[in-house]
C-alpha positions as CSV (number, residue, x, y, z in Angstrom):
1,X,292.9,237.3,209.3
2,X,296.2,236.0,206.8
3,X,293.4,236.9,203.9
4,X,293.0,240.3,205.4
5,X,296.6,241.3,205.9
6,X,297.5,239.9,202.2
7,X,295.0,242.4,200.9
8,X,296.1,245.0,202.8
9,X,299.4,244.4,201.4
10,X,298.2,244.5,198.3
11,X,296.2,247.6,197.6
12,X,297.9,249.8,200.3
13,X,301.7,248.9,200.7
14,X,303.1,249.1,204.0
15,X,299.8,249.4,205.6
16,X,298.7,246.8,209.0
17,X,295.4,244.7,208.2
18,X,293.1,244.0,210.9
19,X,289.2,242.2,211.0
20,X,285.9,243.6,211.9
21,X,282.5,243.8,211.9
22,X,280.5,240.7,213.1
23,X,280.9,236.8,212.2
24,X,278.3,236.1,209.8
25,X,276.2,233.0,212.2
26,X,275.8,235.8,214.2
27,X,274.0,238.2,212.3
28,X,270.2,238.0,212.0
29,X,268.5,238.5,208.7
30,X,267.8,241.9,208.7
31,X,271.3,242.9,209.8
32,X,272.6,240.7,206.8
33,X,270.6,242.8,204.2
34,X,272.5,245.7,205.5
35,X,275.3,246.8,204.1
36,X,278.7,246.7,206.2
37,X,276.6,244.4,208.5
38,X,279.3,241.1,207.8
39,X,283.0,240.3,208.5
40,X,285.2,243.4,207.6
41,X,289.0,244.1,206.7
42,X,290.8,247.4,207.5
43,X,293.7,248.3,206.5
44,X,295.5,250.7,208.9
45,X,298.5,253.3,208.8
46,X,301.7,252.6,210.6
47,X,300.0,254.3,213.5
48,X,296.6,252.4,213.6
49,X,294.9,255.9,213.2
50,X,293.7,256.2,209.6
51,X,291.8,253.2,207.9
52,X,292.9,253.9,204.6
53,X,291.0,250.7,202.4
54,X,288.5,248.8,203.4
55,X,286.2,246.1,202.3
56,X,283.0,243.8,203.9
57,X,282.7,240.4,202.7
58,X,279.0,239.7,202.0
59,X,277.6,236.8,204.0
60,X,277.0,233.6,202.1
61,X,272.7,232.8,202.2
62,X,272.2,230.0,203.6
63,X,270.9,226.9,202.3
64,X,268.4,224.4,204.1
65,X,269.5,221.7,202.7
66,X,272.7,222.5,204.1
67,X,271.6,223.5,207.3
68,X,270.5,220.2,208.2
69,X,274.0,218.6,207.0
70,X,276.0,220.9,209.3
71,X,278.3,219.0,211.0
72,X,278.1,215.9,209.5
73,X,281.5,215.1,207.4
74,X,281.8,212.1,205.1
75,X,284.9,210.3,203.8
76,X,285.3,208.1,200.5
77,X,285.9,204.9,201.0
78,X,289.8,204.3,201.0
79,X,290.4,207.3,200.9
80,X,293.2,207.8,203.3
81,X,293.9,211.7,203.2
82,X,290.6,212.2,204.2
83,X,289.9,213.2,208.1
84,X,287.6,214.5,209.7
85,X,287.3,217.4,212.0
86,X,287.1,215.5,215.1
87,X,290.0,213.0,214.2
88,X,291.8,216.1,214.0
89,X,290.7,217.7,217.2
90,X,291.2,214.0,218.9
91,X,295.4,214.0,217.0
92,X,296.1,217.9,218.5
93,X,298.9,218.2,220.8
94,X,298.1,221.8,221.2
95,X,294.5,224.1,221.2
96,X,295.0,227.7,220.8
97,X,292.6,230.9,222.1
98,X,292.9,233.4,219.8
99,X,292.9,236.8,221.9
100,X,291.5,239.9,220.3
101,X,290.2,243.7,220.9
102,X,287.2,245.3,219.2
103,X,288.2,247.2,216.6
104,X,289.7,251.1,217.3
105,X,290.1,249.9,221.3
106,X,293.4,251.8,222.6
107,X,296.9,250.1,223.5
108,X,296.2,250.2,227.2
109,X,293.1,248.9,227.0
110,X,294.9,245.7,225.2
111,X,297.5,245.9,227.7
112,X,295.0,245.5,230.3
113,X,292.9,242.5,228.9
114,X,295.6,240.1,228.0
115,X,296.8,239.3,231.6
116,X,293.4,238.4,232.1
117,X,293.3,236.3,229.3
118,X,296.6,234.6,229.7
119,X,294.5,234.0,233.5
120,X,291.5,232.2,231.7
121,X,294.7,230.4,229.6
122,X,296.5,229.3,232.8
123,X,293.2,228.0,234.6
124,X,292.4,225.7,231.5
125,X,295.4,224.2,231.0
126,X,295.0,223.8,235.2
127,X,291.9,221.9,234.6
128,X,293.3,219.7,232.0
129,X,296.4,218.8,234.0
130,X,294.1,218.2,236.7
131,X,291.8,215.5,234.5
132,X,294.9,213.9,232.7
133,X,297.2,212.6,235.3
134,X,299.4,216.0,235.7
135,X,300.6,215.7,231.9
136,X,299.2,217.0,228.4
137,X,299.4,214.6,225.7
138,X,296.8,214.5,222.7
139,X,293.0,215.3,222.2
140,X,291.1,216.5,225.3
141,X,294.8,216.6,227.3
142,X,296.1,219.0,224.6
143,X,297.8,222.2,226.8
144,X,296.3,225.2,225.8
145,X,298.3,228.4,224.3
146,X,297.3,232.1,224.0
147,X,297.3,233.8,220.4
C-alpha cells in the first residue's frame, strides 16, 4: 500500500493512492494472462471520485523449483541478523488485522463494516486472554489491533 501511495504522489500530486485488483496466489492461470487481472494502484482525487493514474503490477511466474521451497527459510551459520519468520511471529507483542473495502465501495458502507470488524478484533483478543492467563504478552498471547 506505502508503494502505491508513493507513486501516487509521484505522478499525480495531491492525489489519495489506494490497491486493487486481486492478490496474485489467487489468480488462476488464465486470469494471470489477462491483462489488469493482478494487484492494482489507483490513484484518486481529493473526492475519491475520479481515478486519475493507474497501474497493474504483472504477477511474477512461478517457479517449481521454488514452489517446493515455500516456506522453508535458511540462516548462515553465525549469522546473527538473520531471523526467521516464525522467530519473528513467536518475539511479536502485537498482531494487526488489516481492515479494508473493495475498491469504489461508498463511506457508509465502510462505516457500517468496521464495527463489525472491530467485533471479530474484540472476540480474538477475548480468546487469547482467555488461553493466556487474562494477560497478553508475546507470540500466540500477542493482543490483536485493528488497521
Amino acid at each position: 500500500l506505502w508503494a502505491c501511495v508513493a507513486w501516487c504522489k509521484a505522478v499525480a500530486p495531491g492525489s489519495s493512492g489506494t490497491m486493487g485488483g486481486e492478490v496474485c496466489s489467487h489468480l488462476d492461470e488464465r486470469k494471470r494472462e489477462q491483462q489488469g487481472g493482478g494487484p492494482m494502484c489507483m490513484c484518486y482525487d481529493s473526492n475519491y471520485e475520479q481515478v486519475l493514474r493507474q497501474c497493474t503490477s504483472p504477477c511474477p511466474e512461478e517457479e517449481k523449483e521454488e514452489a517446493e521451497d515455500e516456506g522453508v527459510e535458511t540462516c548462515a551459520v553465525e549469522d546473527h541478523t538473520c531471523h526467521s519468520a516464525a522467530a519473528a511471529a513467536a518475539e511479536a507483542s502485537l498482531r494487526f488485522l488489516l481492515y479494508d473495502v473493495k475498491i469504489g465501495e461508498g463511506f457508509n458502507l465502510q462505516r457500517e463494516i468496521f464495527p463489525r470488524v472491530g467485533w471479530v478484533v474484540r472476540k480474538l483478543n477475548e480468546e487469547v486472554l482467555e488461553r493466556c492467563g487474562g494477560t497478553f504478552s508475546r507470540g500466540s498471547c500477542a493482543e490483536w489491533a485493528l488497521v
